[in-house]
N, C-alpha and C positions, 0 to 999 in steps of 0.2 A: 695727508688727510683727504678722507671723500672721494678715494678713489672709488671708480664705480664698480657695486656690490653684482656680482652673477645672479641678475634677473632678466625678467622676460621684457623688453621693450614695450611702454607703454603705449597704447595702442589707440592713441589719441585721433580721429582725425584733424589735422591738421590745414588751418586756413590762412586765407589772406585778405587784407585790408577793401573791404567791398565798395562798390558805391553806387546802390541800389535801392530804393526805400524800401524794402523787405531785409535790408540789410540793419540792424541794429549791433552798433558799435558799445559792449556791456563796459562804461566807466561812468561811477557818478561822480567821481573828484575833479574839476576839471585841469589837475598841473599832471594828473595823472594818462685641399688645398692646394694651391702653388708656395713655394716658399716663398720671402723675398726676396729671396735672391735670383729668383726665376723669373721675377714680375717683367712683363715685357715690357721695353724701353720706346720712344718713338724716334722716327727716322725720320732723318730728314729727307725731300727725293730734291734732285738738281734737273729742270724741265732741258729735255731734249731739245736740239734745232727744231726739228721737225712739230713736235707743240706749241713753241714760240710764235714758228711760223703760223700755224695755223691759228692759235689763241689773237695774234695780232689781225689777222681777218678776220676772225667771226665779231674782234674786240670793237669794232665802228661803231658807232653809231649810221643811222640810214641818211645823214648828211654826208657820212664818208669820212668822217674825224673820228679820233681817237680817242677813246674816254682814258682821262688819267686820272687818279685816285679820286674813285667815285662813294661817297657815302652811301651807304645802302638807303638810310632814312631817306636821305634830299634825293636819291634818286628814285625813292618810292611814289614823294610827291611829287617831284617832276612827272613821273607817270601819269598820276591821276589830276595833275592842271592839264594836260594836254588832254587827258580823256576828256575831259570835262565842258573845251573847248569844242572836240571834237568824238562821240565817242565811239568812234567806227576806226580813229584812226591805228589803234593798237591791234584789231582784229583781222586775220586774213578774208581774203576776199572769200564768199562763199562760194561752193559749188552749183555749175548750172542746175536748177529745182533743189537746192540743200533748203531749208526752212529754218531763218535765223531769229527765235523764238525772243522776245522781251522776256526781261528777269519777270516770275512771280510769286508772290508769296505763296506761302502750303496752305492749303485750308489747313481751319481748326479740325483740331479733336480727329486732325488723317496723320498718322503716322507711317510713313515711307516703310518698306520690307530693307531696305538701306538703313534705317536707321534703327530698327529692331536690331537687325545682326552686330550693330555698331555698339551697342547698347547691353548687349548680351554678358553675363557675365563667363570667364573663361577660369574653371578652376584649375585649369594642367596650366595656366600662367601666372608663374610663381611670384613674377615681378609684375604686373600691369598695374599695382597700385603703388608700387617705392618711390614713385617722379613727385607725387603728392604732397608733400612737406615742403620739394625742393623747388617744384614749378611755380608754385605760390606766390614764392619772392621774386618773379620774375615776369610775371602774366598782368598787362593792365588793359583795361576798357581800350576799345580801340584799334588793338595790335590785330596784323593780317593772321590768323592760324592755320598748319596744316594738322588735322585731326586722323589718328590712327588710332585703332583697335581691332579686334578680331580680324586684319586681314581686309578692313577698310576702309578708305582714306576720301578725307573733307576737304573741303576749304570754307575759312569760314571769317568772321570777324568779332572778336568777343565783344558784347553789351557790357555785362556786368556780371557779378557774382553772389551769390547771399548762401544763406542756412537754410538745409530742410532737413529736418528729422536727423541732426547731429553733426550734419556732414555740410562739407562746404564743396557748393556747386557755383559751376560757372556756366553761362549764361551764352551763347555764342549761335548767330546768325548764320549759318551756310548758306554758301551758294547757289542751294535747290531752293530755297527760300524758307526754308525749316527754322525753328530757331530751337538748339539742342541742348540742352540740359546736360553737362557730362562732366567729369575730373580733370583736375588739373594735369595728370598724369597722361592725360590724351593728347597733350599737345607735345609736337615732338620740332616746328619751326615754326617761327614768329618772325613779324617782321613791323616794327613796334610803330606807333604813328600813322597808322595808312587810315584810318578817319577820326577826325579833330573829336575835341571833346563835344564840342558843340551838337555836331552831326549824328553822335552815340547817344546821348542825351533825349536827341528830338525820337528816336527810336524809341524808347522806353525800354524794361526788360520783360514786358511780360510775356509769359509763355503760351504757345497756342493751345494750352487747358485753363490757362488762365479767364480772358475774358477775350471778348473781338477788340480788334484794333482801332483807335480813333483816326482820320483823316490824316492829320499828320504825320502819327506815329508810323501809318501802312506808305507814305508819300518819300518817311525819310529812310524806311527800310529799301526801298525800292532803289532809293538812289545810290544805297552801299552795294546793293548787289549789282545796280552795273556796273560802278568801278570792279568789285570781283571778277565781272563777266572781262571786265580790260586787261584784268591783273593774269588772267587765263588763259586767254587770248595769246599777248603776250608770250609770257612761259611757253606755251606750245610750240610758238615759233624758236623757241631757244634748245627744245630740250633735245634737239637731234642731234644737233652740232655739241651741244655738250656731252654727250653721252659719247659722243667719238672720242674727242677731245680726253675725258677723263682713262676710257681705255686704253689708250696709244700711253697716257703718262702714268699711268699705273702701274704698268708693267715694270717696269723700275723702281715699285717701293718695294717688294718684297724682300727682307733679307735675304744673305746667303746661306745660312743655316735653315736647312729644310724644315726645323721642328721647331722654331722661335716667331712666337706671336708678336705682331709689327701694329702699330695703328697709325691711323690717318685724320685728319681733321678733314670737315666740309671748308674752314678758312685755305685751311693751307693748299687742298685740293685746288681749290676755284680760283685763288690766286698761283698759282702753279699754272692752271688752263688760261690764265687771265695775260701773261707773258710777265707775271712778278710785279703787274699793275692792281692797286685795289679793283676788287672782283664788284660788279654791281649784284645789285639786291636779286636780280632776277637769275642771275649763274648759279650763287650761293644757294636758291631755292631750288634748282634744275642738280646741281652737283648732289643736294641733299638727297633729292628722288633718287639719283641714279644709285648712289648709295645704298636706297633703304632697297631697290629693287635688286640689286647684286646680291641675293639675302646668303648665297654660295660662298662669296669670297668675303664680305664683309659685313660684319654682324655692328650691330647699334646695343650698346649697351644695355643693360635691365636698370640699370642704375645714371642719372646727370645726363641722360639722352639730349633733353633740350637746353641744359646750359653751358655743356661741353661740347656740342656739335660733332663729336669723332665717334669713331666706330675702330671697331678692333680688324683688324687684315688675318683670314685665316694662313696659318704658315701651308706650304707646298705638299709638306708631306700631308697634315690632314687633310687636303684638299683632294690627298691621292686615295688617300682610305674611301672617303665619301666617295668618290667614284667607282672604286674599285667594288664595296660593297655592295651599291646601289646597282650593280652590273649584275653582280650576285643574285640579288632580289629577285630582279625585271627577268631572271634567267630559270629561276627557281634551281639554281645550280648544285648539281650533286653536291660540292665542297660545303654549300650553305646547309641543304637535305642533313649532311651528316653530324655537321655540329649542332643544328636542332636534335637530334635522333640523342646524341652523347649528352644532350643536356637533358634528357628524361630520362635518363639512364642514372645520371646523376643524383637527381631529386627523387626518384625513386627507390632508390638505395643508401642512400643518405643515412637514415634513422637504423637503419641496420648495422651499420658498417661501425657507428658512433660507439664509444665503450661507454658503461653505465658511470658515470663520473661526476662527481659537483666540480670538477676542477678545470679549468681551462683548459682546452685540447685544442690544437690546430695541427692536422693530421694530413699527408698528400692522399688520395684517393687511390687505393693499391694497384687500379689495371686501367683506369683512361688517364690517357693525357692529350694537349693540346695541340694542336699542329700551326702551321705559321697563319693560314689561314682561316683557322678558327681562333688565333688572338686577334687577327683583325678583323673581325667581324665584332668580337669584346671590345676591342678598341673602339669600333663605331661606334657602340651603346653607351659606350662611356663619355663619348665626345657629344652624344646625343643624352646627357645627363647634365646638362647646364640650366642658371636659373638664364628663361627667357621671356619675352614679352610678343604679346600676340600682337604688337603691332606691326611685328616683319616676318615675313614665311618661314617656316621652318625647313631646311634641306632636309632633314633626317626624318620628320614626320612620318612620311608615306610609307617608307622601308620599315622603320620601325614597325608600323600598323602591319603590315603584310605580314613580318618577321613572325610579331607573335601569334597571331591568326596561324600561321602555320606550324606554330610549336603549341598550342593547342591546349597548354595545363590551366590557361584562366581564362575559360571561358565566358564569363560573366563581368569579368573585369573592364570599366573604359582604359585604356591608353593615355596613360599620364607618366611625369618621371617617375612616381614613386612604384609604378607597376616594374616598371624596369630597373630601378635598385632593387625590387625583391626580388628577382630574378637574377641580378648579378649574387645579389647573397647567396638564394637558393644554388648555383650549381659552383659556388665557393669560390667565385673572383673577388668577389668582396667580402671581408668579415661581417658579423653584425654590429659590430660598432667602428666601423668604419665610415668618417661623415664624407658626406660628397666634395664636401669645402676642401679635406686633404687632398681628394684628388683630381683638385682643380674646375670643382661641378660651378663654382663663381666666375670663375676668370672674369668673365663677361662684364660684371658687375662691379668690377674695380673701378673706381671714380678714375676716367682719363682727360684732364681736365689741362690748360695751357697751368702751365709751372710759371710763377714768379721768377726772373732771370738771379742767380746768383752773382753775376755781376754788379746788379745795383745793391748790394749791401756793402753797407761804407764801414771797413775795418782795418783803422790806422796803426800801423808796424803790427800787422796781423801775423803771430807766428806761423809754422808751415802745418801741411794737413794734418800731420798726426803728432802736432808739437802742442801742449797746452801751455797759457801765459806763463810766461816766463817769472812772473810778481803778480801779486793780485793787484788790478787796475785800479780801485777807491780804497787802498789799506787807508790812505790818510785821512778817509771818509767817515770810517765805520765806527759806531758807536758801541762802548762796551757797558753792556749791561749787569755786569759782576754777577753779583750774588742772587739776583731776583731769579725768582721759581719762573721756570720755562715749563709746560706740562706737555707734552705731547704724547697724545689722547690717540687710539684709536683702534681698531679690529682687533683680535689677539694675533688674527694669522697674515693680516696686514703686513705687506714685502718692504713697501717704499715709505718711511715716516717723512712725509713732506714738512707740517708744521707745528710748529706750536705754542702756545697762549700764555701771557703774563699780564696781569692785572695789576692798577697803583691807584692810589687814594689820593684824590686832589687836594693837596694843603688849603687848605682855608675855602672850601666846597665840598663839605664832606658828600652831598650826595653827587656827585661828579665822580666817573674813573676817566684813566685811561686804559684803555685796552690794547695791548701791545700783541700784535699775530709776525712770529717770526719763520720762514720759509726758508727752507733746506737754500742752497745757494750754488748749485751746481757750475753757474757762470762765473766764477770765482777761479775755474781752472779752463775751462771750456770757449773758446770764443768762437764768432757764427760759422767762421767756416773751416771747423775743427772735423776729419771724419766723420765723429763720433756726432757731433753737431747736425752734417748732412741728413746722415743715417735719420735723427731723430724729427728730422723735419719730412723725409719721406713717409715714414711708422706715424706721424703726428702723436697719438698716445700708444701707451700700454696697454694690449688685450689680456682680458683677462678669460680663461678658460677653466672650467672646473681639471681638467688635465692639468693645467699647468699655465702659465703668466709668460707671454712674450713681453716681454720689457724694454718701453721703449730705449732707456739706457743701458749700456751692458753693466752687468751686477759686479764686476767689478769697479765700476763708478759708484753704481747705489752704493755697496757697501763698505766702499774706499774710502770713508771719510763725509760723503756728501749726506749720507740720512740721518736725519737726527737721534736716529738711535742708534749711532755708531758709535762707539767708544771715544775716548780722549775727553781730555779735562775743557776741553773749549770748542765752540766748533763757529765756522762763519755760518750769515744768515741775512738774508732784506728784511727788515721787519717794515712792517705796514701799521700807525699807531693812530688810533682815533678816542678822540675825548667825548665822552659821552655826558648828554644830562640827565634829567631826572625824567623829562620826557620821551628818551630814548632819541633826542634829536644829535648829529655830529656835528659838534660847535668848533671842534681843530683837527688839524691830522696833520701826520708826520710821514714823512719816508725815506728809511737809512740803510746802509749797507751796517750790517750790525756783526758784533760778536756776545753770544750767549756760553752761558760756564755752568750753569744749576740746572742740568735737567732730569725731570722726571718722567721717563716714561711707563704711561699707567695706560690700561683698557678703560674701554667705556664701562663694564661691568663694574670694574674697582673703584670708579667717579660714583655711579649711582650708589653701589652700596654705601656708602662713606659718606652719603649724605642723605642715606634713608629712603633712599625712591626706587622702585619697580627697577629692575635690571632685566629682565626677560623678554630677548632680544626678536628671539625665535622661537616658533612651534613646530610642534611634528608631527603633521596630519596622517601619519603612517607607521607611527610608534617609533622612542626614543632613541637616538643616531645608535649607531656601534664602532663609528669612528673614532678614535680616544682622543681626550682635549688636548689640545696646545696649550705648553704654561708658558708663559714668559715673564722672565725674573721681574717681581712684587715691588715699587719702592715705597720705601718704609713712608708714609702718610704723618708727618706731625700736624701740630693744633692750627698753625697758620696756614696749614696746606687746604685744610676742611674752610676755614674761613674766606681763602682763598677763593674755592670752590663755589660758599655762598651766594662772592661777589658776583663773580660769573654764571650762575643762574639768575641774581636779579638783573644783570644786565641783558642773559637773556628776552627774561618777561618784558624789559621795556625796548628791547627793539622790536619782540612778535607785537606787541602793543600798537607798537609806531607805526610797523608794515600794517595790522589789518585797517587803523586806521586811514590808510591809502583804498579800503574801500576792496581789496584785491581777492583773490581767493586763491587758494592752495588748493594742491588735485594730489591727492595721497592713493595710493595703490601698493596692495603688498607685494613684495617679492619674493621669489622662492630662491631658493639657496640648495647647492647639490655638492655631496662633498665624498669623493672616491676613496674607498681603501687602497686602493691600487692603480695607478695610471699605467700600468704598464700591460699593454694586453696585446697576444699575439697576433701577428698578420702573415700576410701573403707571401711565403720569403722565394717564391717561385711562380714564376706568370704562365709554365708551360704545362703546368696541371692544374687540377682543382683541387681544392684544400676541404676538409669537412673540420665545422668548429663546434663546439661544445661549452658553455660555462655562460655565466651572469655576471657583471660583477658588481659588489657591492657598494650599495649607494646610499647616503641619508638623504632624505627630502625633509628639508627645511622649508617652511615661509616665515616672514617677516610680520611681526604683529602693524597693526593697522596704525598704530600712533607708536612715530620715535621715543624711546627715551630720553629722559631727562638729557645727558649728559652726550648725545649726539645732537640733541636742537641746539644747545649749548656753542658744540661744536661750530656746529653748519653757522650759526650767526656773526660769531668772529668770522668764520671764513667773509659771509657774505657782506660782512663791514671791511673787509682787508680789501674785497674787491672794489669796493665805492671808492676806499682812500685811495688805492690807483688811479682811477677814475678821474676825480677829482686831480692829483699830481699832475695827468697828462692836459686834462684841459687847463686849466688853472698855468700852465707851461708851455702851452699850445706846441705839444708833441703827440704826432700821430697814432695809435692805436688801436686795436680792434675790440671792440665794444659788442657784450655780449646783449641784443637789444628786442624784448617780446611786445607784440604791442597786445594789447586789451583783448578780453574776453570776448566774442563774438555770440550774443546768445539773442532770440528770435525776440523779447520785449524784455523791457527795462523792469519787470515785474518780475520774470525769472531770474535776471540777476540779483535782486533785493529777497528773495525768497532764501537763494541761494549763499548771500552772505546771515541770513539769520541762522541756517545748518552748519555756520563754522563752530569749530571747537572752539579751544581756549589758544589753540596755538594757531588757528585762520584757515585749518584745514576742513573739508567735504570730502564724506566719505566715494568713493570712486562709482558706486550704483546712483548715488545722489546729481552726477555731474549727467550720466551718462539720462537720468530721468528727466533733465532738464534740458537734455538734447545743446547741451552747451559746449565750445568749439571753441580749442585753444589755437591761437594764431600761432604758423611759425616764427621760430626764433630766426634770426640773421645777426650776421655779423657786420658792423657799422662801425665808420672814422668819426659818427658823430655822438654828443652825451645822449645818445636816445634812453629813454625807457626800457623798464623791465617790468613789466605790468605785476609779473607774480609773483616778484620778490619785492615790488613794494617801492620798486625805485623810481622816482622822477626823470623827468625828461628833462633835459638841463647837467642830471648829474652824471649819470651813467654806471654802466659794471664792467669790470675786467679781471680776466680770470690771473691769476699771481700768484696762487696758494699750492698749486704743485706743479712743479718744473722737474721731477724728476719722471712724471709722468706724461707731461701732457706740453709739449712743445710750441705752444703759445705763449705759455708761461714761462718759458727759456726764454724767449722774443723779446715776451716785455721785459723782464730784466735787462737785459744786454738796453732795452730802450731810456730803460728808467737809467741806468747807471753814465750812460752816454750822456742823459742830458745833465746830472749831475757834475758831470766834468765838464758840461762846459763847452762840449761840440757843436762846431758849426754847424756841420751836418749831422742827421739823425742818421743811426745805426740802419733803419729799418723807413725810406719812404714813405709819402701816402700812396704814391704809385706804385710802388711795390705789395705794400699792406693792402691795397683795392683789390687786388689781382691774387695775392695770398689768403685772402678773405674769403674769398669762391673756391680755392682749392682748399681749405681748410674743412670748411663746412662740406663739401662733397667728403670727403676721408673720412671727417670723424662720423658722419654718418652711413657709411659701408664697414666700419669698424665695429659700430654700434651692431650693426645689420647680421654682422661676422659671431658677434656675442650673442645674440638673442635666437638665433638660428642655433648656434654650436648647443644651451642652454636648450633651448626647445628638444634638440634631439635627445640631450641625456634624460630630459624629464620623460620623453615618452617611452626610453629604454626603461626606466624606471619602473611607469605605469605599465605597461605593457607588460613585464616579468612581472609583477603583482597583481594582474589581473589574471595572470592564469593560475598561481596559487594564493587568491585572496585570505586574508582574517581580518577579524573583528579586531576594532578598536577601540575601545569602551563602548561594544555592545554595537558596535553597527561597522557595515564596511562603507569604510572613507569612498569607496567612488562610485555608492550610492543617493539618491538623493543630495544632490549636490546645487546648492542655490547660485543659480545664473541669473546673469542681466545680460539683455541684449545690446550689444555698441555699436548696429546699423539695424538698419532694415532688410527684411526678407529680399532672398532674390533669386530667382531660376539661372542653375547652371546648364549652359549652353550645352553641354557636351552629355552627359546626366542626366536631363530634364526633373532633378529632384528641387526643390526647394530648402534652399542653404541661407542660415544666418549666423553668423559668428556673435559670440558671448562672452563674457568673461566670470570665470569663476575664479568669487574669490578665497575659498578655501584651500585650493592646487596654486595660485596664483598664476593661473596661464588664462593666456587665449584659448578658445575652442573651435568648433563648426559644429550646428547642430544640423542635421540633415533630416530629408522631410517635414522640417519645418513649418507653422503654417503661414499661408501665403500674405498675408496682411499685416505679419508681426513688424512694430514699431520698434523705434530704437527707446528704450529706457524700461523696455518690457521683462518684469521678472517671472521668473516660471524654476523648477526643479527640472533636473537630467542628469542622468545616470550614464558614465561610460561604456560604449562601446568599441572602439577600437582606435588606432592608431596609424597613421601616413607619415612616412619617411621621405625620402626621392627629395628633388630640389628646396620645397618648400615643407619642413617636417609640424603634420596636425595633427591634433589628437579631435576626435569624433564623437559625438556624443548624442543620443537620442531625448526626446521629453519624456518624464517619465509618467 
């Protein structure tokens, strides 16, 4: 159940816990492709004599001692006590007539030509907002920051954070004495602690548009910029000797395999340079520069920049291409000359060549083909088709730019990736539905994050890797539930039936259930460090693609017995059972390793009809599918079953009851749904010519109506009571687990929040133009070993959530199993540490959110293949064409692209249920601002837009 439906990422911006008086905290309750198998592995390097050697010299201290494992924090403030003391002593001596200026603040209302550029928006960088969810949970008042964007780099100290106009901004003092206003996605290294709260505080955070400064506040800013000025100082003296130091040991990470991406961490590096001794604060920030300036050999992710610290190592052989061609460039070399010449020859002849056909065609081009060095030149473009962030220089940039400049067919076009996947289309290296993801245009952006050691998982007489339990470990545990109705409810085209629901009537309380949610039980054969186990922890869940379902299990598991829709008169299961009152409060709960015998499995449509409510899941803003339905075998409905059904809608009403009574609010957005007659479409079966392709393929475009039905709210409530009573088991048991935990609404007065719970429905929800008018800012979620809160499902602090309800998908929920069943028996030790689960927690949340990132990109592109073939031969749809006049809201504020100089604001329509860009935008537009627009085209390349004008 509730695997996640093919939509478009909501598009929330996402903040953190501020602490700022412009900060208002909204709560008034107070308790309230590459394949994988391709993915590059990390290497360990072993430090040379010769680094050792040198690492142990530069490693002294200037008393001539050795620092041995130095905390970065304690020796941050070591730093700044002695500056403090003294504050000349970290800075080299000046040169004769140098002029060594005191820190001072910017005037007001002067904004630096530094900080415009800094400030700039960059739309050819696909990624420079992805860290924004992620930096959030890791950014507090205080910390040192290095600031990157467009290619320039800060230092600074963050103040604090609040809301403006939807979006959460953070606050941070540089070094020039500016104080910047920018994304949490700008910071790329922090170094936490380096001025007390106290000292942040006496600063204030106001901005220099704000108002002038008071005595104090300009007295205590002053004092952090000269520790800055020490912290700089410092660094500069380090960064020479580091920079050698990292080159000499460098040279031995590179695998042996000339075409295999390798990565590196700034930890591992600088302890490496450090002779195997912890690295001080000040290596680790010096190793990170050298890092981010080697932009040739090693790239910084688009994605967990600042809380993975590594970067990816480009392999040998790319390293050779990029030289080889940039040689090309700089040379204007006949060899380059001529495959520009063949590729207008190409796209010229193109449309003549094609046979007049509705039918799929991919054809080789009957008299060019390619030479060795006109694929490497293809290769370059494609290696130069990555998502990137403008915080590191691009090697490929410049060539690129010249390249097409000299090939001459778009002239009007800026240089961005998507200019150059039409181009690889155009002369038939790529198909047109060929997503950049398959051909590895992410890599970069794979979360490469320190792995939790498989060592510390405690698994006693563990059978061997590819041996499953021998016996099921709690047979003598599990409860059998005979005859009781099991329903398991869900999609019709639904792969993996993870759970499902039995409701009972409390003897002598009649208005009491209990509500019994039982979970497919895959850890019944499977133990943690089974292959098949590994595998699922690397994948963490199941992607879902309108092509087709990568599974985090092989479908021989799904369908061997573990889904509940697999045949056989009985099947295992964990049920998770909570007693409900009339108040929708949880007065017991239970948790068993169970066996179920009754099941029914039914659709959500066959729930609502059957008890009289709306079943109409989906619309079709573009005339009704042509895909033909999927049936799946009916069960026969008797009188108990419907009454059944009853109970479990009232128990719905009285949880959504219970939840909005937490005061909470629900953020509803549709989704679109894309569903292929055919996944199978032709490609490139030859790289030494160009291919000419021909055909569409057929697509329904679905969205999701704005309010769930009956019988999915249904759903979602047992689920989200299944995960409390985990919850609960683990505290209550004091067994470690990762807790799914959001904190409170973030919105600029306590007046918009009370507004905003008067627009809820009857089920707690606000419609998504409603949130976005309110300029109201959902905090990220994080994962936590503590019962924190879950602000918008309603949960309590004290209680907590844990996700339990599909483990055939989502490899957390394998975890907790194996955790829950461990402490059932009675183990001394836990399956799963808290120092393991701390460390799994950061690599969890990085994956499922580039998985997420993998879905709503793959989803964005089919939707614009969609529109785009529909736009060129439109019709009427009850009298009007769907992608005219189309009602948008804005979900930022206007902003000039740097590159462009148009005015760009992104929107959301919710008829298409996508994101957009509206371009030429006007220059003042607010976030929650509605207006109509009407489409006009479509972007592909790294980040795939759809474009839209006001109409």
């Amino acid at each position: 159940m509730h695997r996640r439906g093919l939509r478009c990422l909501i598009d929330v911006h996402s903040v953190s816990r501020a602490c700022s008086p412009r900060y208002h905290t909204a709560v008034q309750n107070p308790r309230s492709s590459v394949p994988p198998s391709d993915f590059p592995t990390e290497r360990k390097v072993t430090p040379s004599p010769s680094v050792a050697r040198h690492a142990t010299k530069r490693d002294k201290d200037r008393s001539g001692k050795r620092r041995h494992n130095v905390d970065p924090v304690a020796f941050t403030q070591e730093l700044l006590e002695v500056a403090a003391k003294n504050p000349r002593s970290f800075h080299r001596e000046p040169k004769r007539g140098e002029n060594v200026a005191t820190p001072k603040l910017a005037a007001h209302h002067v904004q630096s030509e530094e900080v415009r550029e800094f400030l700039a928006e960059d739309s050819a960088a696909a990624a420079d907002g992805d860290d924004d969810h992620l930096n959030l949970n890791h950014v507090q008042p205080g910390v040192f920051v290095e600031l990157r964007r467009n290619a320039v780099e800060m230092h600074g100290v963050v103040l604090g954070m609040f809301v403006d106009r939807g979006m959460h901004i953070i606050a941070t003092l540089t070094s020039s004495g500016e104080v910047l206003a920018h994304r949490a996605a700008d910071i790329m290294f922090q170094i936490p602690g380096f001025a007390d709260e106290a000292a942040v505080t006496r600063c204030g955070i106001a901005l220099p548009t704000d108002r002038p400064l008071d005595e104090h506040e300009n007295a205590a800013r002053v004092e952090i910029l000269k520790n800055l000025a020490v912290l700089e100082r410092r660094l500069e003296a380090v960064t020479h000797d580091t920079a050698l130091l990292c080159s000499r040991a460098l040279r031995d990470l590179r695998p042996s395999d000339p075409h295999e991406w390798s990565t590196t961490s700034v930890a591992d590096l600088a302890t490496l340079i450090s002779g195997g001794q912890t690295p001080s604060v000040l290596t680790m920030l010096a190793v990170h520069k050298y890092l981010m300036r080697s932009h040739r050999e090693y790239v910084s992710p688009g994605l967990s920049a600042l809380v993975s610290q590594a970067f990816w190592v480009r392999p040998t052989a790319v390293l050779a291409n990029l030289n080889y061609v940039e040689d090309l460039v700089a040379r204007r070399d006949p060899l380059l000359l001529s495959f520009l010449e063949k590729a207008r020859q190409i796209i010229s002849s193109r449309s003549s060549l094609l046979p007049r056909s509705s039918e799929f065609v991919a054809m080789p081009h009957p008299t060019i083909t390619f030479t060795e060095d006109d694929q490497a030149i293809i290769q370059f473009l494609q290696n130069y088709l990555r998502a990137r962030r403008s915080t590191q220089k691009d090697p490929y940039q410049t060539s690129v730019v010249i390249m097409m400049r000299l090939l001459g067919l778009y002239p009007n076009e800026i240089l961005k990736g998507e200019l150059v996947h039409r181009f690889l289309v155009d002369i038939g290296v790529l198909s047109p539905w060929t997503e950049l993801d398959t051909i590895g245009a992410n890599l970069e952006a794979k979360p490469i994050v320190k792995r939790a050691p498989e060592t510390a998982i405690t698994v006693p007489h563990s059978p061997g890797l590819n041996e499953f339990y021998p016996e099921d470990i709690v047979a003598d545990l599990r409860h059998d539930f005979g005859d009781l109705p099991v329903y398991v409810i869900d999609d019709v085209r639904a792969e993996e039936l993870d759970d499902g629901i039995s409701i009972e009537r409390v003897a002598g309380a009649e208005t009491h259930y209990w509500v019994h949610v039982h979970v497919a039980d895959p850890t019944s054969l499977l133990h943690p460090k089974h292959a098949v186990s590994k595998r699922a922890r690397d994948i963490v869940n199941s992607r879902y693609f309108i092509t087709g379902t990568e599974p985090m299990l092989p479908q021989s598991t799904v369908y061997g017995g573990l889904s509940l829709g697999s045949g056989g008169t009985s099947q295992k299961a964990m049920t998770f059972s909570f007693k409900l009152n009339e108040s929708g409060e949880l007065v017991d709960y239970a948790v068993r390793p169970s066996i179920i015998r009754n099941r029914l499995v039914l659709t959500y449509n066959q729930v609502d009809e059957a008890l009289g409510f709306d079943s109409q899941h989906l619309r079709y803003p573009f005339g009704q599918p042509q895909t033909p339905s999927v049936a799946r075998s009916s069960a026969r409905l008797e009188a108990r079953h419907l009454e059944d059904f009853r109970a479990l809608d009232e128990v719905r009403q009285r949880l959504t009851q219970w939840t909005m009574r937490q005061n909470t609010v629900a953020f509803h957005r549709s989704d679109a749904y894309l569903f292929l007659m055919n996944t199978s479409f032709p490609d490139v079966p030859d790289r030494s010519r160009p291919y000419l392709y021909q055909g569409d393929p057929q697509i329904t475009y679905a969205v999701s109506t704005k309010e769930l039905t009956r019988s999915r709210r249904m759903v979602a409530e047992a689920m989200k009571g299944a995960g409390r009573v985990a919850s609960l088991f683990f505290r209550d048991r004091d067994v470690p687990a990762l807790r799914r935990a959001v904190p409170p609404l973030a919105t600029s007065s306590e007046q918009v929040l009370t507004d905003l719970l008067e627009k809820r429905n009857e089920f707690g929800d606000v419609e998504a133009k409603e949130m976005y008018k309110a300029k109201a800012v959902f905090l990220p979620g994080s994962y936590s070993l503590e019962p924190k809160g879950h602000w918008q499902l309603g949960i309590p602090e004290g209680e907590g959530y844990v996700r339990v309800t599909s483990p055939l998908r989502r490899f957390s929920d394998m975890l907790h199993h194996w955790q829950i069943k461990y402490a059932l028996l009675g183990q001394k030790e836990h399956c799963f540490s808290r120092q393991w689960l701390t460390v799994f927690g950061t690599e969890l949340g990085l994956r499922e959110r580039e998985n997420l990132k993998r879905e709503d990109n793959h989803l964005m592109f089919w939707a614009l293949r969609f529109i785009e073939q529909f736009g060129k031969n439109p019709h009427l749809i009850n009298g009007r064409n769907p992608l005219d006049d189309l009602e948008a809201v804005s979900i930022g504020p206007s902003k000039i692209d740097r590159l462009s100089g148009s005015v760009r604001c992104r929107i959301w329509i919710e008829s298409l249920a996508l994101v957009a860009t509206v371009v030429d935008a006007p220059p003042d537009l607010d976030t929650g601002s509605e207006f109509k627009v009407k489409y006009d085209s479509v972007r592909y390349g790294t980040q795939p837009m759809l474009i839209a004008k006001l109409t």
